[in-house]
N, C-alpha and C positions, 0 to 999 in steps of 0.2 A: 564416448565410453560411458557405461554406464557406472551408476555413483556407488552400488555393490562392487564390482569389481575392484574400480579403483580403492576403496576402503579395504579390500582384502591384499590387493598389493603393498599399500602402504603399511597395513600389520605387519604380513612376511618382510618388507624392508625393514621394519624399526626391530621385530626381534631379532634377526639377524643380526644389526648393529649395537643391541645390549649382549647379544649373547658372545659376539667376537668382545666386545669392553668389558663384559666382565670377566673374561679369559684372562685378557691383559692384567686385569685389577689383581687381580687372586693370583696371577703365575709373579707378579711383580712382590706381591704380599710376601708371596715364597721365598722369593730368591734374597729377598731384604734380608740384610744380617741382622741377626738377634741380638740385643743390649740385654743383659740379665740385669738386672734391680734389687741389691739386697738390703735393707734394713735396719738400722741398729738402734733396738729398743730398749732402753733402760727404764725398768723397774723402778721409782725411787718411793719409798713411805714418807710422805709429807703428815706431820703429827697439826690436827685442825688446833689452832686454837681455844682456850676454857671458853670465853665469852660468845665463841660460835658455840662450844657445844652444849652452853648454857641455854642460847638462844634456843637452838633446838629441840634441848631435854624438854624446854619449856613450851615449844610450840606443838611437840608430840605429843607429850606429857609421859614417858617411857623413861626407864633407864639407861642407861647407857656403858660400857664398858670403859674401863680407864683408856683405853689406846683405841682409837678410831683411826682409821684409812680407806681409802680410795678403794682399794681392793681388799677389805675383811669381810670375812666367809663367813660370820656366825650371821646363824637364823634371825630373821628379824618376826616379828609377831605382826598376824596375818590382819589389814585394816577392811574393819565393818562399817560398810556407812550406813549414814542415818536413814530410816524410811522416810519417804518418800512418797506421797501421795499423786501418781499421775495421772488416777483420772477425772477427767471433766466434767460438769454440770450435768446428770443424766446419759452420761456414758455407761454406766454400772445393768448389768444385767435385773432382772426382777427375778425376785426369789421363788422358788419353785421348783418342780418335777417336770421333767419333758418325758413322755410316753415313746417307747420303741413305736409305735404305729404313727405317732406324728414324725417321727423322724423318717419312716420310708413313706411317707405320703409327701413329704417336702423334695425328697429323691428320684420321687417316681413323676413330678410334674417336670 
């Protein structure tokens, strides 16, 4: 027997035997009765501590409201970082004008 055919048999038999298991899998999936899962989440306001929110005030350096929690909604002020210098030793372009004809002459090779 040649070694195509038998490789073509063995395909038709293996999908055939995922495609009957996955029948089983999915109709099994189905017929499983459902558990519903509900939740019960409570809210609670834990008030941080002065000396965290001293640590804080002081590592932001920002003020802060008398009541802080886990979940307050007031706007916070937006942070800028510092520049930053990335580049390299001679990475920097060289100052100057490029010419519309040097640009279609780089295009055109």
């Amino acid at each position: 027997m040649k070694s195509d055919i038998l490789k073509k048999l063995i395909k038709e038999a293996v999908r055939e035997v995922f495609q009957e298991e996955m029948k089983e899998i999915l109709l099994e999936a189905v017929r499983s009765p459902k558990t519903i899962v509900s939740e019960n989440i409570q809210h609670t306001k834990t008030p941080i501590p002065v000396d965290v929110k001293r640590n804080l005030r002081n590592m932001i350096g920002g003020d802060f409201e008398t009541t802080i929690t886990a979940n307050s909604s007031h706007a916070q002020p937006s942070y800028t970082p510092p520049p930053v210098n990335t580049m390299g030793d001679g990475s920097s372009l060289p100052s100057g004008e490029v010419n519309l004809d040097q640009i279609m002459n780089l295009m055109n090779k």
